[in-house]
Backbone as JSON Lines, residues from 0, in Angstrom:
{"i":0,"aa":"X","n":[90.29,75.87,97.84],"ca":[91.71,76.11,98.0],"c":[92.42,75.84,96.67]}
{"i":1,"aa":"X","n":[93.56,76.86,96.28],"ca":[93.9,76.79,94.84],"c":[95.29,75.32,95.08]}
{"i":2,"aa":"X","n":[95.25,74.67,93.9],"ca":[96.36,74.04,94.04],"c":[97.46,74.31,94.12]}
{"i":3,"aa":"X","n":[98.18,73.56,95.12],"ca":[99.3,74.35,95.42],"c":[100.63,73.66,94.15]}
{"i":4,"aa":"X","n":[101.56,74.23,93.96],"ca":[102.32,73.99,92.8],"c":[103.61,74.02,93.26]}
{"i":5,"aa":"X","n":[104.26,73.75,94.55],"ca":[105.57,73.64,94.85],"c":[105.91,74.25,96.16]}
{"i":6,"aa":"X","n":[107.39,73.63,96.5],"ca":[107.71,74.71,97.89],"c":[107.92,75.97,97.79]}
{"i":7,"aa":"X","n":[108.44,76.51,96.47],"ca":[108.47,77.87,96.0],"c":[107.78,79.13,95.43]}
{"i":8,"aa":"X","n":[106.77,79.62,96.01],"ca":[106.1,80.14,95.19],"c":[106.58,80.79,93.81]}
{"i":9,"aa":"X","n":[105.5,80.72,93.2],"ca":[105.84,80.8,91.6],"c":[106.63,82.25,91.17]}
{"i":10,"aa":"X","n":[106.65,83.42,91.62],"ca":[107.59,84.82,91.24],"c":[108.35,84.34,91.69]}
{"i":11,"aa":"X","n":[108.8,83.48,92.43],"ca":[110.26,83.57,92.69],"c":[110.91,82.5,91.9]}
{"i":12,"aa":"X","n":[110.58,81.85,91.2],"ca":[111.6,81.45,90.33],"c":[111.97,81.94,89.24]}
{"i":13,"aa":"X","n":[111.62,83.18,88.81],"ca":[112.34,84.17,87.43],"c":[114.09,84.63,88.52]}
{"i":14,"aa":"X","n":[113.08,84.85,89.76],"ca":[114.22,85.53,90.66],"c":[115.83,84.71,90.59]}
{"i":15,"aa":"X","n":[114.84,83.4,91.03],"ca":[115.71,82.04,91.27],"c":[116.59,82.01,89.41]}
{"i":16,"aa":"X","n":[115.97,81.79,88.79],"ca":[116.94,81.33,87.36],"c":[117.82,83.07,87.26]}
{"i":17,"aa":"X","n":[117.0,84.03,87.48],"ca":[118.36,85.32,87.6],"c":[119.89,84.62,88.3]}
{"i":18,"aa":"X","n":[119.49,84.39,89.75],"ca":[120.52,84.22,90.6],"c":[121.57,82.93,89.67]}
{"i":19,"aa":"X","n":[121.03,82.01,89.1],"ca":[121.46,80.61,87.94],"c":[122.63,81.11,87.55]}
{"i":20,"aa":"X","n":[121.87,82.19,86.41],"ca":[122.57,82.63,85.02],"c":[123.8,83.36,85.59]}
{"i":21,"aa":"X","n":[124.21,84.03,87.07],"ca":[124.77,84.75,87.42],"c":[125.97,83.55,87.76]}
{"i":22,"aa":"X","n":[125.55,82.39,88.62],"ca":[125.84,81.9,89.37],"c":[127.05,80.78,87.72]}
{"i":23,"aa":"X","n":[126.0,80.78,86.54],"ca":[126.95,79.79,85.17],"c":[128.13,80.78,85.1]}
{"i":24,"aa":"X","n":[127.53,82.09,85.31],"ca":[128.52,82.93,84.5],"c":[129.4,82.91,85.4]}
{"i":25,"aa":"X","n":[129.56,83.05,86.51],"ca":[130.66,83.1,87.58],"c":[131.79,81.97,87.53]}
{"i":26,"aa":"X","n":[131.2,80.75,86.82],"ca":[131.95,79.41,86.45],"c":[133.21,79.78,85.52]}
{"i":27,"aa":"X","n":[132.68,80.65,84.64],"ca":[133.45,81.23,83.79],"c":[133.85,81.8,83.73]}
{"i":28,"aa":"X","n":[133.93,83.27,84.58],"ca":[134.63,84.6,85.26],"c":[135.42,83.93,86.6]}
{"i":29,"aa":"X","n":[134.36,83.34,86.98],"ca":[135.57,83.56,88.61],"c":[135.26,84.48,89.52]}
{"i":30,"aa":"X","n":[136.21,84.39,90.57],"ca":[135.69,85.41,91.23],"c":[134.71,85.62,91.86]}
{"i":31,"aa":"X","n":[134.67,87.42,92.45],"ca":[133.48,87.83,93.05],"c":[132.0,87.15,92.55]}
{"i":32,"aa":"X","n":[131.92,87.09,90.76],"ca":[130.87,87.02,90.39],"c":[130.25,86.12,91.26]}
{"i":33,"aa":"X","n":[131.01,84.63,90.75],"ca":[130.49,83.05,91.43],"c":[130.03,83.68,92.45]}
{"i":34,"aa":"X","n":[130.66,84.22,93.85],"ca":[130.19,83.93,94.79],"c":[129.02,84.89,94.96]}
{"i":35,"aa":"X","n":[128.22,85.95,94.21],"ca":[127.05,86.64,94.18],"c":[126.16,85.68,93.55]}
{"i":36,"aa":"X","n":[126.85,84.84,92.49],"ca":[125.82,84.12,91.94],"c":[124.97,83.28,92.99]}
{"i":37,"aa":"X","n":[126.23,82.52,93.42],"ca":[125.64,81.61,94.78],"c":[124.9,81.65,95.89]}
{"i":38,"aa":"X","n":[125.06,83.49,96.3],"ca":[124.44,83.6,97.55],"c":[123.13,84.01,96.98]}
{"i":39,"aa":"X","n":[123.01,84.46,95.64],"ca":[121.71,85.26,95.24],"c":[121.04,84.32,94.86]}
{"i":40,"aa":"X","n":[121.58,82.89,94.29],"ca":[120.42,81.9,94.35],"c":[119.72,81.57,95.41]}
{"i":41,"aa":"X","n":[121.0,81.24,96.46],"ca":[120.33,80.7,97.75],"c":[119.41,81.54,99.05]}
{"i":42,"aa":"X","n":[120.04,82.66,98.66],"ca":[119.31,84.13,99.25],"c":[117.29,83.46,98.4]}
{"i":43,"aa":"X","n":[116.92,83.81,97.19],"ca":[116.13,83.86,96.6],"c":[115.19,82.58,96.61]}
{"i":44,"aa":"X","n":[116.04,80.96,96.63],"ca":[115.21,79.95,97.18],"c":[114.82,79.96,98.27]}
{"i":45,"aa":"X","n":[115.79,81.22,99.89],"ca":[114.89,81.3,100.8],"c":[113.97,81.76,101.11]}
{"i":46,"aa":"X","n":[114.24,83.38,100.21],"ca":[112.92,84.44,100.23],"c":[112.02,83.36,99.83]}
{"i":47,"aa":"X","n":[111.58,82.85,98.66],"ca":[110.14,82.71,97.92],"c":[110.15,81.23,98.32]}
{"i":48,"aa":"X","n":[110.29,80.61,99.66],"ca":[109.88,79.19,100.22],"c":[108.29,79.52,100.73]}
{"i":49,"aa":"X","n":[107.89,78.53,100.42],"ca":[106.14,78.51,100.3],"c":[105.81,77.2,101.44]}
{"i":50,"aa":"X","n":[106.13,77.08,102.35],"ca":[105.73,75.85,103.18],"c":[104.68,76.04,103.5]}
{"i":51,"aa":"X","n":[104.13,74.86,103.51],"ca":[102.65,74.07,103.87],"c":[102.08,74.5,105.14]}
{"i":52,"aa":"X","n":[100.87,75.08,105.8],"ca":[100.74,75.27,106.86],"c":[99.29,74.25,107.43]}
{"i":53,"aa":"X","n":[99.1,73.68,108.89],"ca":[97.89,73.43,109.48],"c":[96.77,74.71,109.62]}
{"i":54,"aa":"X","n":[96.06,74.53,108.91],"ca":[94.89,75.82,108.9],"c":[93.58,75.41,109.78]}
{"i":55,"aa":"X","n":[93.29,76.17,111.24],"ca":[92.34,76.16,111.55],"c":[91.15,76.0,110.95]}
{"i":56,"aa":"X","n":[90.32,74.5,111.13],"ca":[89.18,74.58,110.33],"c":[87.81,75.24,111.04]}
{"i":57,"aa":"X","n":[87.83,75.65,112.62],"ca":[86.68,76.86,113.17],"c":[86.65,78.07,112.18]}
{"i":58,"aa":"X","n":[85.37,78.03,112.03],"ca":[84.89,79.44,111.37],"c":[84.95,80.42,111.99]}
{"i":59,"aa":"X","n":[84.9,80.6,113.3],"ca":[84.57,81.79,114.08],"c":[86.07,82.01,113.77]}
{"i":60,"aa":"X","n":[87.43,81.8,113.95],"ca":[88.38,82.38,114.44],"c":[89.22,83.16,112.81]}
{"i":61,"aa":"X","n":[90.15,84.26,113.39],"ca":[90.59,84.89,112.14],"c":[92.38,84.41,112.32]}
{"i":62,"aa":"X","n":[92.61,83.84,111.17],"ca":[93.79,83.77,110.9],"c":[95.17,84.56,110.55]}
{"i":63,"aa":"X","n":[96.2,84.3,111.25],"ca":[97.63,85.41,110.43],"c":[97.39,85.69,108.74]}
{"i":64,"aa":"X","n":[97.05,86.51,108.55],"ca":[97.78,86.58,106.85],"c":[99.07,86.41,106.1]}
{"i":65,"aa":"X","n":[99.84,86.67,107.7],"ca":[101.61,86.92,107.04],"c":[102.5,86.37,108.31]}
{"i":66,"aa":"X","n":[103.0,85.93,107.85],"ca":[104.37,85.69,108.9],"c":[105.17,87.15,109.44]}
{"i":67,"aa":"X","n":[105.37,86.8,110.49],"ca":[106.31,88.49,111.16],"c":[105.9,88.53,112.82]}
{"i":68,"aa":"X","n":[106.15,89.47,112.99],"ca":[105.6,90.23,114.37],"c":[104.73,91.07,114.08]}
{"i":69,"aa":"X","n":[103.92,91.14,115.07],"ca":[102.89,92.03,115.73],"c":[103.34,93.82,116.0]}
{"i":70,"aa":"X","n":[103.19,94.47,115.27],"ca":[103.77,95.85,116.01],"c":[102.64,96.94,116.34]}
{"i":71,"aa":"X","n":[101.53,96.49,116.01],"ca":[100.2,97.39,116.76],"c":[98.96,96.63,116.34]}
{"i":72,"aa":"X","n":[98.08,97.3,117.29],"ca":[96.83,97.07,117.95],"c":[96.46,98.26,118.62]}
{"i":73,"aa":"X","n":[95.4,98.25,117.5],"ca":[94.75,99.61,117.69],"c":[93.17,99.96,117.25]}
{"i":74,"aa":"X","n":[92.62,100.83,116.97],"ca":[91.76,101.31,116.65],"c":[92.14,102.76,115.37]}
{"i":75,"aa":"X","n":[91.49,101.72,114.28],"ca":[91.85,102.56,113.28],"c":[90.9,103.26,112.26]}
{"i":76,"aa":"X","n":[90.56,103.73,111.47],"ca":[89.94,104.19,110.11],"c":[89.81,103.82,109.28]}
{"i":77,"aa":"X","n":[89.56,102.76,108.34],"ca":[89.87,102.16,107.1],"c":[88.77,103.09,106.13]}
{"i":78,"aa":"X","n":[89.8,103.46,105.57],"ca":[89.32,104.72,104.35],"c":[88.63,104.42,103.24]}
{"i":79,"aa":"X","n":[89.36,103.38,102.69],"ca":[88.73,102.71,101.23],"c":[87.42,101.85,101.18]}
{"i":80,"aa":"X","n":[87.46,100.97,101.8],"ca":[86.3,100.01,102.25],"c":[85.52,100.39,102.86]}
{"i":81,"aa":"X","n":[85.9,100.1,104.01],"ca":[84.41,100.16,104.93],"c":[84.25,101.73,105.56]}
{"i":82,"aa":"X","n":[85.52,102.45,105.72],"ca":[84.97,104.14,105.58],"c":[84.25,104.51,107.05]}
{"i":83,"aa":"X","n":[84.8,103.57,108.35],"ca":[84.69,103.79,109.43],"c":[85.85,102.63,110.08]}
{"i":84,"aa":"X","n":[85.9,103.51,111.74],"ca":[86.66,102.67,112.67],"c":[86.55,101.11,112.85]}
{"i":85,"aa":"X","n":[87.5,100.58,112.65],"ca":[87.39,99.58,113.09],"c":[89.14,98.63,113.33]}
{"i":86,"aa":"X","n":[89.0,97.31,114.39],"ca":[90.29,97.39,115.3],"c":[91.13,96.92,114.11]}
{"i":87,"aa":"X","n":[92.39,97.74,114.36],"ca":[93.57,97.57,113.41],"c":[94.91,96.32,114.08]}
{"i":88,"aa":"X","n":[94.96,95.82,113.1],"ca":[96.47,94.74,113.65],"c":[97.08,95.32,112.47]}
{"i":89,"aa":"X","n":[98.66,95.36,112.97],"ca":[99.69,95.33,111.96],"c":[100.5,94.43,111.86]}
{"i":90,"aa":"X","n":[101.3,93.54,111.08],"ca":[102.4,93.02,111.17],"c":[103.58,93.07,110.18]}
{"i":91,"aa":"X","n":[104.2,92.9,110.5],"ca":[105.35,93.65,110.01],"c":[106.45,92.33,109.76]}
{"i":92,"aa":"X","n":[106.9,92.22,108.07],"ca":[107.95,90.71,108.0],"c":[109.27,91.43,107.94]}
{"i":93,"aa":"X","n":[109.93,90.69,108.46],"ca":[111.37,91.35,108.3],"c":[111.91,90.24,106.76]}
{"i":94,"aa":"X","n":[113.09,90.32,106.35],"ca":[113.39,90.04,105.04],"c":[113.49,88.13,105.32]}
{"i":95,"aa":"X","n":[113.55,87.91,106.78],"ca":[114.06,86.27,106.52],"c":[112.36,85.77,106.47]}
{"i":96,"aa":"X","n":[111.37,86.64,106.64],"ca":[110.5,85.8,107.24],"c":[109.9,85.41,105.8]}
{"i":97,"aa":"X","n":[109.17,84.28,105.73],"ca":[108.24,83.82,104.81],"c":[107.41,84.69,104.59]}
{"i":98,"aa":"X","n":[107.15,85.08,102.81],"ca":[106.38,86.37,102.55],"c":[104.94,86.36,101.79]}
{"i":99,"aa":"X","n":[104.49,84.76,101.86],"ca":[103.59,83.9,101.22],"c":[101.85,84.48,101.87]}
{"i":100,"aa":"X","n":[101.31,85.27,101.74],"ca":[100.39,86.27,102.47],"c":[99.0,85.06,102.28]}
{"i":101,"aa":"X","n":[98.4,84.65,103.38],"ca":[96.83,84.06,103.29],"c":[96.01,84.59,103.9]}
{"i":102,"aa":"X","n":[94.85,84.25,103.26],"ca":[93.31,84.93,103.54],"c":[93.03,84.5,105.6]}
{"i":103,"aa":"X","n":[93.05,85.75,105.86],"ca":[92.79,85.93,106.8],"c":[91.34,84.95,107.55]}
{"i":104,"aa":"X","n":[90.39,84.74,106.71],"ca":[88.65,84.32,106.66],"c":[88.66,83.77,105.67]}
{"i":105,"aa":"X","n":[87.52,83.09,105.55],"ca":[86.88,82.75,104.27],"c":[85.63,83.48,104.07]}
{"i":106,"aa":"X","n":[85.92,83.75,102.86],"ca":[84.85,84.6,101.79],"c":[84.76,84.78,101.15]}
{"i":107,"aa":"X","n":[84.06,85.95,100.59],"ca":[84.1,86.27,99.14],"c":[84.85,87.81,99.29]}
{"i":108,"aa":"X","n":[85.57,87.89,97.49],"ca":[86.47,89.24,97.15],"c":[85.98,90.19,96.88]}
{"i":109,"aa":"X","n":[85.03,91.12,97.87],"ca":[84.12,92.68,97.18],"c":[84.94,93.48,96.36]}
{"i":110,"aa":"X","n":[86.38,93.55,96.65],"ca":[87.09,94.59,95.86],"c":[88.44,94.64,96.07]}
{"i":111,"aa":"X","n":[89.06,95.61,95.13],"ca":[90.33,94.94,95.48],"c":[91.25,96.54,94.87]}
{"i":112,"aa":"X","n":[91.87,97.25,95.8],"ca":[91.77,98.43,95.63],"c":[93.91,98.54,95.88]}
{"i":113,"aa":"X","n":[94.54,99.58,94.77],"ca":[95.84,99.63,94.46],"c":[96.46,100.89,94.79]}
{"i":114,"aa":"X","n":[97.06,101.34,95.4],"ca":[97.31,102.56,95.7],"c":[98.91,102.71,95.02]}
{"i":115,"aa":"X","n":[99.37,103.35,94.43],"ca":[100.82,103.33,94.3],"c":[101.33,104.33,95.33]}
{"i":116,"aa":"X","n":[102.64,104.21,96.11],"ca":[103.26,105.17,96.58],"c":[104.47,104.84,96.7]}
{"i":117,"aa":"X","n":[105.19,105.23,98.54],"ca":[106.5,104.68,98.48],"c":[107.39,104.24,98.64]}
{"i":118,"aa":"X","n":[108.08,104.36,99.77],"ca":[108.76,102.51,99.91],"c":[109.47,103.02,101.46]}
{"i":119,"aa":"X","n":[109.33,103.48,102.47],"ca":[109.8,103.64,103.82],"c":[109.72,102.65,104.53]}
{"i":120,"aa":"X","n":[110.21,102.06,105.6],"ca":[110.68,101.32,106.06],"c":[109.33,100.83,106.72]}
{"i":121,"aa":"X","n":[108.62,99.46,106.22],"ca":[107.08,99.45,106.31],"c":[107.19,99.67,108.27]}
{"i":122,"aa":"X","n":[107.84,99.65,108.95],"ca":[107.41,99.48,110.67],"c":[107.76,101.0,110.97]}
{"i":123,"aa":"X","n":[107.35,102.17,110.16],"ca":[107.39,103.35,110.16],"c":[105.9,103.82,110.44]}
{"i":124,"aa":"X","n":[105.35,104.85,111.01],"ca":[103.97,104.93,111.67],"c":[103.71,105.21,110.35]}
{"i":125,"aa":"X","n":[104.43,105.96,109.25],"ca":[103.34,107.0,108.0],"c":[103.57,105.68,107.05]}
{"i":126,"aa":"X","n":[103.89,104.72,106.89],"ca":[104.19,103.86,106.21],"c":[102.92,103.48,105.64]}
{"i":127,"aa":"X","n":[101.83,103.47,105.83],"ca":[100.13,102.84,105.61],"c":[99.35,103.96,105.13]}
{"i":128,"aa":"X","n":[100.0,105.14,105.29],"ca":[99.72,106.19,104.56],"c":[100.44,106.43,103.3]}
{"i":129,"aa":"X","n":[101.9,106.12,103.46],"ca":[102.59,106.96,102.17],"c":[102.75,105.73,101.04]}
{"i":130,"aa":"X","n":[103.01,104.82,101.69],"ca":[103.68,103.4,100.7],"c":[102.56,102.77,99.99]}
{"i":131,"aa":"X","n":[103.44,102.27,98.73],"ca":[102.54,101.3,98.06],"c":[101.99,100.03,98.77]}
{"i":132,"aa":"X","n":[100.31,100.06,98.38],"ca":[99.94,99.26,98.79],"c":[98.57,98.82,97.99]}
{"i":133,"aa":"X","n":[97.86,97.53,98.92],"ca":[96.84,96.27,97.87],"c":[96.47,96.13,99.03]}
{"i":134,"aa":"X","n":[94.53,97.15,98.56],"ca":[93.88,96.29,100.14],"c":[92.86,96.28,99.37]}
{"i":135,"aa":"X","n":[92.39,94.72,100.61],"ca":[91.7,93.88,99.72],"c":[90.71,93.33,101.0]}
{"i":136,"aa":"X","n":[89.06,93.18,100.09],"ca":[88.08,93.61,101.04],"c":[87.18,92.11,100.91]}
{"i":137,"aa":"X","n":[87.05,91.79,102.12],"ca":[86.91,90.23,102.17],"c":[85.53,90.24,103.07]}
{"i":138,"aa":"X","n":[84.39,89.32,102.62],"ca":[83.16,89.44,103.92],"c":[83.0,87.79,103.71]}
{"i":139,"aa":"X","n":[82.4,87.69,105.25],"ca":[82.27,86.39,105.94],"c":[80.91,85.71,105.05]}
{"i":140,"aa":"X","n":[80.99,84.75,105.12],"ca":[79.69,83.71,105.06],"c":[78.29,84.56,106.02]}
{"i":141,"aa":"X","n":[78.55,85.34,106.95],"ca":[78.03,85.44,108.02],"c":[78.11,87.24,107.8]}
{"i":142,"aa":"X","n":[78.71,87.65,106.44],"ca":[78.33,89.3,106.4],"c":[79.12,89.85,107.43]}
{"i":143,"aa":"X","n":[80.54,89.46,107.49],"ca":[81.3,90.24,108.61],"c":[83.0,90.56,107.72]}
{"i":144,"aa":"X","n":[82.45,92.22,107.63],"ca":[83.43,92.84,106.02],"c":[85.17,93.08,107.36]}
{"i":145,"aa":"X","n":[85.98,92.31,106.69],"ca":[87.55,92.41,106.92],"c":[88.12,93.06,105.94]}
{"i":146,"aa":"X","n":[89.19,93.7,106.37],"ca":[90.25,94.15,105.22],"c":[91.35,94.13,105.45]}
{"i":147,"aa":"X","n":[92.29,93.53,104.39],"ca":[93.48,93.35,104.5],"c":[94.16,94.12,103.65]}
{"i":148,"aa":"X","n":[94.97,94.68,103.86],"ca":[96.26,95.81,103.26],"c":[97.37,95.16,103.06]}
{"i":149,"aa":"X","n":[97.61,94.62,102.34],"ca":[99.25,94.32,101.71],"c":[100.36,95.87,101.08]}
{"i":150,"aa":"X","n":[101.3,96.01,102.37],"ca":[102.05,97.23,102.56],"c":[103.81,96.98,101.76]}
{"i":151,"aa":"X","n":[103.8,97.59,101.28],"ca":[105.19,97.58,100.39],"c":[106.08,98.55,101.58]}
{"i":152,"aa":"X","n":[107.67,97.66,101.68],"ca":[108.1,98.34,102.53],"c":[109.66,98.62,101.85]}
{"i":153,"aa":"X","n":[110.73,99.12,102.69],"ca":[111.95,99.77,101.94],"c":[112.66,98.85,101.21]}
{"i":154,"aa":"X","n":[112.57,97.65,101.13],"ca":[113.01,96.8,100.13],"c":[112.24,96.3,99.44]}
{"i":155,"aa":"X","n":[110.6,96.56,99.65],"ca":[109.54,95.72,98.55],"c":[109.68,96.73,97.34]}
{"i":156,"aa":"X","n":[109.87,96.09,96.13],"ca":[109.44,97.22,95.17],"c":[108.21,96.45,94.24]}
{"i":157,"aa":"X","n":[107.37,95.56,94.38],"ca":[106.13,94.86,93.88],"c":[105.36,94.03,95.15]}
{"i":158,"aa":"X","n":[103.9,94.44,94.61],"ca":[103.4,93.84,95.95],"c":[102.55,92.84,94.02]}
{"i":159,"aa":"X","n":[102.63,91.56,95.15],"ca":[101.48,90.75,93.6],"c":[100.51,89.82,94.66]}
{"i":160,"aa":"X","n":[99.33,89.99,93.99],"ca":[98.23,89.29,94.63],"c":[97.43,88.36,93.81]}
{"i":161,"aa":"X","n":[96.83,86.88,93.76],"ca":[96.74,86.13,93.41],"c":[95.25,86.27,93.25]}
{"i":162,"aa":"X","n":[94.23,87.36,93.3],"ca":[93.13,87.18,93.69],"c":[92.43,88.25,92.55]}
{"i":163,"aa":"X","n":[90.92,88.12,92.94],"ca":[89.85,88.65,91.67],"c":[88.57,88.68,92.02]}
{"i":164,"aa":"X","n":[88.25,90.01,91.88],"ca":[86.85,90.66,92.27],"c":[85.9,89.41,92.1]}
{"i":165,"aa":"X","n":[85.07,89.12,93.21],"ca":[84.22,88.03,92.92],"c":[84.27,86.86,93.52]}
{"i":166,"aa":"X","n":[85.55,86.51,93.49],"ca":[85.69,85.05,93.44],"c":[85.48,84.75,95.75]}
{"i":167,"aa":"X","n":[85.39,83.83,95.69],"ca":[85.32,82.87,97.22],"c":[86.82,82.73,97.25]}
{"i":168,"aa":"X","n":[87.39,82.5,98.5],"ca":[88.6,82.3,98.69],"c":[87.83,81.38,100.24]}
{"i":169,"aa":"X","n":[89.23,80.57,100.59],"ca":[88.7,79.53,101.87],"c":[90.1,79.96,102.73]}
{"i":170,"aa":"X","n":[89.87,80.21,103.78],"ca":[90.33,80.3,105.32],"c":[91.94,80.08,105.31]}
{"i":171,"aa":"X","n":[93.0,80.68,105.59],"ca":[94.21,80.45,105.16],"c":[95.12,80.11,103.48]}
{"i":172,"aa":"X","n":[93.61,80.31,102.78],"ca":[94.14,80.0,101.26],"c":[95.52,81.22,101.31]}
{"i":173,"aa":"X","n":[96.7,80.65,99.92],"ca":[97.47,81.72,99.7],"c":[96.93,82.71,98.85]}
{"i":174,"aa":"X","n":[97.18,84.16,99.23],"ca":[96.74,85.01,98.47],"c":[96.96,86.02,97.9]}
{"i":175,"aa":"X","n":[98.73,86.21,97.44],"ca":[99.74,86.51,97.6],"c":[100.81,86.97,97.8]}
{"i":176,"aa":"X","n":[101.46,88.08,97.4],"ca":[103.31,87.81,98.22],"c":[103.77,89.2,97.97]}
{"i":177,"aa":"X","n":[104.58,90.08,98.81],"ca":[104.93,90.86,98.74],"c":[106.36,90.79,98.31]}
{"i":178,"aa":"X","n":[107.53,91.46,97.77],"ca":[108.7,91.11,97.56],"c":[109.45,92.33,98.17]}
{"i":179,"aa":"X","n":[110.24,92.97,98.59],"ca":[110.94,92.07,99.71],"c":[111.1,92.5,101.38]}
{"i":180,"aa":"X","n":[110.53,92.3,102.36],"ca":[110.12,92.64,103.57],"c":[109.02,93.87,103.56]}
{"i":181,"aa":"X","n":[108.31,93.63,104.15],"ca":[106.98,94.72,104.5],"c":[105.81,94.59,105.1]}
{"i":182,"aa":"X","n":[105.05,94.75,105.49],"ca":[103.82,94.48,106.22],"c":[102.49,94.4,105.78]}
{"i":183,"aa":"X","n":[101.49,93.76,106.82],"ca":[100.21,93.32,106.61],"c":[99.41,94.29,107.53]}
{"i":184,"aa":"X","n":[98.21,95.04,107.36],"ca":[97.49,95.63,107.85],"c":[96.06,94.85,108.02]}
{"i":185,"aa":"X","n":[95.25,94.85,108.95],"ca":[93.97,93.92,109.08],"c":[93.38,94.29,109.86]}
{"i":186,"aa":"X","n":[91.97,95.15,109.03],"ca":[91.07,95.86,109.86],"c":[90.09,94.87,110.02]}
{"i":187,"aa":"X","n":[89.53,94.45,111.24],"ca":[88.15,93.9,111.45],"c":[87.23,94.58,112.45]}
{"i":188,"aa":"X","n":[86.3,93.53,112.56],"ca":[84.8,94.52,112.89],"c":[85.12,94.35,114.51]}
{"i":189,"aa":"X","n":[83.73,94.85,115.16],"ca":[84.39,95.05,116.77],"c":[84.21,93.56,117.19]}
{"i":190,"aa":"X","n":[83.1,92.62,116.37],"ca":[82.6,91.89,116.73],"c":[83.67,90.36,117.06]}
{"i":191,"aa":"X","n":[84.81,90.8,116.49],"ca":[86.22,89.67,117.06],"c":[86.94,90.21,118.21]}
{"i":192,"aa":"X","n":[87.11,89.41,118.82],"ca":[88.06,89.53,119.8],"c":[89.36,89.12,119.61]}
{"i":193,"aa":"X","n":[90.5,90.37,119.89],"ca":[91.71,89.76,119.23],"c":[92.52,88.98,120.49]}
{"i":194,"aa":"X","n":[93.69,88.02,120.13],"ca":[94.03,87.39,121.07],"c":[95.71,87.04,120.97]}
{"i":195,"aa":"X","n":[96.02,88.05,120.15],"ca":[97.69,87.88,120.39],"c":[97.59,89.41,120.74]}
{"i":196,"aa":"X","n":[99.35,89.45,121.07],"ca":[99.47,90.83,121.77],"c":[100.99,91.12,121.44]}
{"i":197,"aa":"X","n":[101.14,93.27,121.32],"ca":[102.4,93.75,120.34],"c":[103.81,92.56,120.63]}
{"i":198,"aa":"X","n":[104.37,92.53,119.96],"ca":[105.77,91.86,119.8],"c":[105.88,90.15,119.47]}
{"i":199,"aa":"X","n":[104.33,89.94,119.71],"ca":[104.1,88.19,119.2],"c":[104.38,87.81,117.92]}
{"i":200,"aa":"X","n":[105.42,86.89,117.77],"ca":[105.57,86.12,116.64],"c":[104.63,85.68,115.84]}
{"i":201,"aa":"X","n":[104.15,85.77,114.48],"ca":[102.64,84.58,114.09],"c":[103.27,83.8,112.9]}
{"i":202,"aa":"X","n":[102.45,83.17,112.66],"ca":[102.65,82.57,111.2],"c":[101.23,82.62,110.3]}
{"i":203,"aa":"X","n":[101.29,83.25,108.95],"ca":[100.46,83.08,108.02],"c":[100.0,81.35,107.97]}
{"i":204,"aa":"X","n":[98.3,81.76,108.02],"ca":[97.2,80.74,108.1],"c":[97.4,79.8,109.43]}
{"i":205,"aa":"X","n":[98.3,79.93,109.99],"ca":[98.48,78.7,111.39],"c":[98.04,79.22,112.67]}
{"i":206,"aa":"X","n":[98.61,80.72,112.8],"ca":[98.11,81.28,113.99],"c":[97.2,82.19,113.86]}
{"i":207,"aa":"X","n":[96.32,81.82,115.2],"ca":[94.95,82.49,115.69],"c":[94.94,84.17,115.89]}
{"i":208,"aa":"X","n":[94.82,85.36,115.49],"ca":[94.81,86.59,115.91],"c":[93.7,86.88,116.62]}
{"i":209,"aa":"X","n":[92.31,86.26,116.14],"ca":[91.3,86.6,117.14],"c":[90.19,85.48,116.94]}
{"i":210,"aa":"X","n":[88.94,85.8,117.44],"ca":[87.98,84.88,117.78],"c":[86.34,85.53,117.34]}
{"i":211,"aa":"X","n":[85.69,85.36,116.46],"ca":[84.3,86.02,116.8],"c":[83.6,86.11,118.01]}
{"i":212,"aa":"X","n":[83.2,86.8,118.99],"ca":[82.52,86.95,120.05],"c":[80.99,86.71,119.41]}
C-alpha cells in the first residue's frame, strides 16, 4: 500500500492554491471576485478530500473502486483486455461524491491502456464507447484477469492514474482520480458473484460488489 500523504489528494492542491490566488486577489478587488475565490477554494478542498477507508482484508471478495451509485449490471464485452464477455458493473460519481478511485483486487498491473475521446454525460449508455477513458487490467494472485475502466464524464476533462505496467498493487490501494464527476466500469470473470444491486450507494475500497464463488 503506497503511503498515504494527506486528506487531499495530491492534483488537487494546484486546484486548491488556483482557488487561493483568486480568493488574495478578491481581498483587493472586492466584490464578485472574493466571493468566487471563496467558493472555488472550498468547492476544490471538497472535490479532492481523500478520506481513509476500512478495507476488507478476505481475498475472495471484490471491492468498490469509486464512490457513486450503481447504474448497471450486465453482461458485457471488454474489447481491449480480455476480448470476451464478461459481467459488467458500472458506477457512476456525481460531482459531490469522493473521486479517489481504488484497486478493486489485489494484483498485479498487465497493462494499462488510454483511449482519448469525449466528454458526455458519463451515465449516458454511449458514454464507454465515445468518452475518454483509462482501463486498466489487473489479475489475481489466483490468475483471475479484472478490468477496470476509469470513464471521463461531462465535467471530467483529465482522468490521472497513479499506476505502472508491472507493478503489484494491494486490495483497496488508491489508484487514481478522475476530475470532475464520471464513472467506473468493472469487468470481471463469471467466477464472482456480484452482490449489490442497480441504484446502491458504494464507497471506494469499503464496500463489497461481489464474492469469488
Amino acid at each position: 500500500m503506497k503511503e498515504r500523504r494527506g486528506p487531499i489528494a495530491a492534483p488537487g492542491y494546484r486546484f486548491i492554491l488556483a482557488g487561493i490566488i483568486i480568493t488574495l486577489l478578491g481581498l483587493w478587488i472586492g466584490g464578485l471576485v472574493l466571493i468566487l475565490g471563496l467558493v472555488a477554494t472550498g468547492f476544490f478542498i471538497y472535490f479532492f478530500r481523500d478520506p481513509e477507508r476500512t478495507v476488507p482484508s478476505t481475498a475472495d471478495l471484490v471491492v468498490s473502486p469509486a464512490d457513486g451509485r450503481i447504474i448497471a449490471l450486465e453482461r458485457g464485452r471488454e474489447e481491449v483486455f480480455l476480448k470476451q464477455p464478461a459481467q459488467k458493473l458500472s458506477i457512476f460519481m456525481n460531482v459531490f461524491d469522493v473521486h479517489v478511485n481504488r484497486a478493486p483486487v489485489a494484483g498485479q498491473v498487465l497493462g494499462l491502456h488510454y483511449q482519448p475521446g469525449r466528454y458526455l454525460a458519463a451515465n449516458r449508455p454511449e458514454a464507454p464507447d465515445q468518452n475518454e477513458q483509462l482501463a486498466v487490467h489487473l489479475r489475481t494472485p489466483d490468475q483471475r484477469d479484472v478490468v477496470m475502466v476509469q470513464i471521463a464524464g461531462l465535467l471530467a476533462r483529465r482522468i490521472i492514474t497513479y499506476l505502472h505496467e508491472g507493478e503489484a498493487v494491494a486490495q483497496g490501494e488508491r489508484v487514481g482520480l478522475i476530475c470532475f464527476g464520471s464513472r467506473v466500469d468493472l469487468y470481471l470473470p463469471e467466477t464472482y458473484q456480484i452482490q449489490v444491486t442497480i441504484g446502491q450507494k458504494v464507497k471506494a475500497g469499503s464496500s463489497i460488489l461481489g464474492r469469488r464463488s
